[in-house]
C-alpha positions as CSV (number, residue, x, y, z in Angstrom):
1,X,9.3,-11.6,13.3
2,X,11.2,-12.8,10.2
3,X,14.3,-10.0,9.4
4,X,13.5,-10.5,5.8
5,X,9.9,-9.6,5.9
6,X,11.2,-6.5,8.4
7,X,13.3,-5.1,6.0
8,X,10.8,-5.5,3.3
9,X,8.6,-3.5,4.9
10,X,11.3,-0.7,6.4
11,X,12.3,-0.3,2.9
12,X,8.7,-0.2,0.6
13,X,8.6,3.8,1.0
14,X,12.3,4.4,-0.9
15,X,10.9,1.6,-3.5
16,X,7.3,3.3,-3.4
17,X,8.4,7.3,-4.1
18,X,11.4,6.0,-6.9
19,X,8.6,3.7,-8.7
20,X,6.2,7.2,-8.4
21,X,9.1,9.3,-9.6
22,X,9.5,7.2,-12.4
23,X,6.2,8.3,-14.0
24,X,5.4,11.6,-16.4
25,X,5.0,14.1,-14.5
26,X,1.2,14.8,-16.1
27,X,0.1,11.1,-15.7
28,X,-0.6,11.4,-11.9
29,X,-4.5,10.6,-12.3
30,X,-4.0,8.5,-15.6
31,X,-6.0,5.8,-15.9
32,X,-6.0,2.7,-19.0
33,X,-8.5,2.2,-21.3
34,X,-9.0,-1.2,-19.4
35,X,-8.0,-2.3,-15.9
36,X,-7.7,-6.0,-16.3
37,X,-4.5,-7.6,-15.5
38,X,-3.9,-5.3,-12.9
39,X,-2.2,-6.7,-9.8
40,X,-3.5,-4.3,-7.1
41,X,-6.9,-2.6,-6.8
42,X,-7.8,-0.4,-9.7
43,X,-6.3,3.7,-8.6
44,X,-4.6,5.6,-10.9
45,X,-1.1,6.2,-10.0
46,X,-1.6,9.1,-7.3
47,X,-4.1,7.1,-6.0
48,X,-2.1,4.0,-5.5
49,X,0.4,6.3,-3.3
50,X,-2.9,7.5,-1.2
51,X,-4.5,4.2,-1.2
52,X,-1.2,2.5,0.7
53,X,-1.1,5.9,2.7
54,X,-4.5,5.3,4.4
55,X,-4.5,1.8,4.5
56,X,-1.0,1.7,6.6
57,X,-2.9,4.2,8.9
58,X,-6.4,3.4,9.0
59,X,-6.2,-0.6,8.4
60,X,-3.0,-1.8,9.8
61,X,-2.4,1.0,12.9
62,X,-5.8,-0.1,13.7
63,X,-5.4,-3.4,13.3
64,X,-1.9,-3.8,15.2
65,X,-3.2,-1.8,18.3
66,X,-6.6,-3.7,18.3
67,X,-4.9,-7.1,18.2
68,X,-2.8,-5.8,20.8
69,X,-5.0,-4.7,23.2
70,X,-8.1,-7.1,22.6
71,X,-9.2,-10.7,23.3
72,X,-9.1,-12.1,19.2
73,X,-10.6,-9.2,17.3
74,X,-12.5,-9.2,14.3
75,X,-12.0,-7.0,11.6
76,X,-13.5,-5.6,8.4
77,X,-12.3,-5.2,5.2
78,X,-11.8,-1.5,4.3
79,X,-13.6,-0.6,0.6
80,X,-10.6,1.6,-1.1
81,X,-13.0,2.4,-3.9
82,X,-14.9,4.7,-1.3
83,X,-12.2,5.6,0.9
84,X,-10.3,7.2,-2.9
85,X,-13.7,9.3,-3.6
86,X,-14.5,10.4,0.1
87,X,-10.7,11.6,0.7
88,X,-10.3,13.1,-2.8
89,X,-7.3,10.5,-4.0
90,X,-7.0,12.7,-7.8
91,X,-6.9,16.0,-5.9
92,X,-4.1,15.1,-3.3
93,X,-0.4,16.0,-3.2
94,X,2.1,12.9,-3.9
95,X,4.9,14.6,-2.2
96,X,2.3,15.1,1.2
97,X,1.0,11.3,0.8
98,X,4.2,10.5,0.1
99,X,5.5,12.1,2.7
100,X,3.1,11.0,5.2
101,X,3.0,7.1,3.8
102,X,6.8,7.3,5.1
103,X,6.0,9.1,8.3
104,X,3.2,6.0,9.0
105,X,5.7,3.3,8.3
106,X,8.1,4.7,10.8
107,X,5.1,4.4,13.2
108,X,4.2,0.8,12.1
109,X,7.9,0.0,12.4
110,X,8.1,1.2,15.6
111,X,5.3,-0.8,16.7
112,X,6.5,-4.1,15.4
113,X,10.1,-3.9,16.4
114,X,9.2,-3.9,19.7
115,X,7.2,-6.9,20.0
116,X,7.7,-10.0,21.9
117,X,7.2,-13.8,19.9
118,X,4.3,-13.8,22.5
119,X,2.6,-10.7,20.8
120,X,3.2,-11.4,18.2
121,X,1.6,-14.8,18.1
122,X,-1.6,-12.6,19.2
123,X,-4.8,-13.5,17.1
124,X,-7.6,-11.9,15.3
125,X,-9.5,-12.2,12.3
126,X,-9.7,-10.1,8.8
127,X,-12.9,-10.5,6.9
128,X,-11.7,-11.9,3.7
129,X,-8.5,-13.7,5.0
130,X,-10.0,-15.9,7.8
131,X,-7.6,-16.2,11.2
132,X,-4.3,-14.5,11.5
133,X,-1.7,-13.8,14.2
134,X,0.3,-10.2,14.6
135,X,3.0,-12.3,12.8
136,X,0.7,-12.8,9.8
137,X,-0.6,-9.8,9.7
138,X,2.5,-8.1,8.9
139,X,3.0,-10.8,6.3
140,X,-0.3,-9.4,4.5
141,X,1.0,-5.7,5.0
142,X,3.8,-7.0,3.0
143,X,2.3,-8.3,0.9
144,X,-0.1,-5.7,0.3
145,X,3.0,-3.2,-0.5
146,X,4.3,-5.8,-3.2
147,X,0.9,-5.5,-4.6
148,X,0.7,-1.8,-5.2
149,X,4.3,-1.8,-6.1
150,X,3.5,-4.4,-8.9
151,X,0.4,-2.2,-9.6
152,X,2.5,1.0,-10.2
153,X,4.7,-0.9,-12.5
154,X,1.8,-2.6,-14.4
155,X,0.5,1.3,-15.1
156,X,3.9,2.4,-16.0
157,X,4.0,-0.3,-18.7
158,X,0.2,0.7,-19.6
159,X,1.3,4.5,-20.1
160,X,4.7,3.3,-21.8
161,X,2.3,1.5,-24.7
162,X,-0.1,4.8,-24.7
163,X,3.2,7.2,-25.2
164,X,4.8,5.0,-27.9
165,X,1.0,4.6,-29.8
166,X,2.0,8.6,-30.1
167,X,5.3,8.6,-30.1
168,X,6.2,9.7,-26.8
169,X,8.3,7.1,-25.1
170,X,9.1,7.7,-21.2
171,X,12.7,7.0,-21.5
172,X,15.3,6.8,-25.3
């Protein structure tokens, strides 16, 4: 695995909580008027934090392990939309997903570093995406962290425009 994409992805949990500290304190479970133009799925800003949470644990732990120890699995996309209103995402604790978003990357970082080229040239296939390898995979978990990193930023701007329409800007 590419050192680039490994340090990427050892280092997303610092950039997550400083882009989550960033926002107003009471805007945890804000949401814009509209949604479009949004680079990642459509969560509020807590919910963002949970979303990557459960999808490091219950998408790509899964995922990693299955492609691991089976002959070219198959797997399903995972509906966030449901998985946000079955597990509560606007009653949840930052700090704990936070917290335990950090606690699962040291797992998945764990799991990767410790891989041979052979596994991870390992293969599967992710209902949405087509083929992959191990390799790719953790491409796509990259990328999925730039995504809800961009989609933090894009609300920040959103709540920036709603605090200066009353006068409240986040920073002088």
């Amino acid at each position: 695995m590419d050192k680039f994409t490994l340090t990427a992805l050892a280092s997303f949990p610092g950039q997550l909580a400083a882009c989550y500290a960033a926002l107003p304190a009471d805007h945890a479970n804000w949401s814009p008027d509209s949604w479009q133009g949004i680079p990642s799925e459509a969560f509020t800003p807590l919910g963002q934090v949970c979303h990557v949470r459960d999808i490091e644990i219950d998408g790509y732990h899964v995922r990693i392990q299955r492609i691991l120890n089976e002959s070219h699995p198959v797997f399903a996309t995972i509906d966030g939309e449901t998985l946000g209103r079955e597990r509560g995402y606007s009653k949840a604790s930052a700090t704990e997903a936070l917290s335990a978003f950090r606690t699962a990357r040291i797992h998945t970082m764990a799991l990767l570093s410790r891989l041979t080229p052979q596994q991870f040239a390992r293969t599967g296939v992710l209902e949405g995406y087509g083929p992959l390898t191990l390799r790719s995979l953790a491409h796509y978990l990259c990328s999925h962290d730039q995504q809800h990193l961009a989609g933090l930023q894009w609300l920040l701007g959103k709540i920036e425009a709603s605090l200066a329409r009353t006068s409240r800007p986040l920073a002088a």
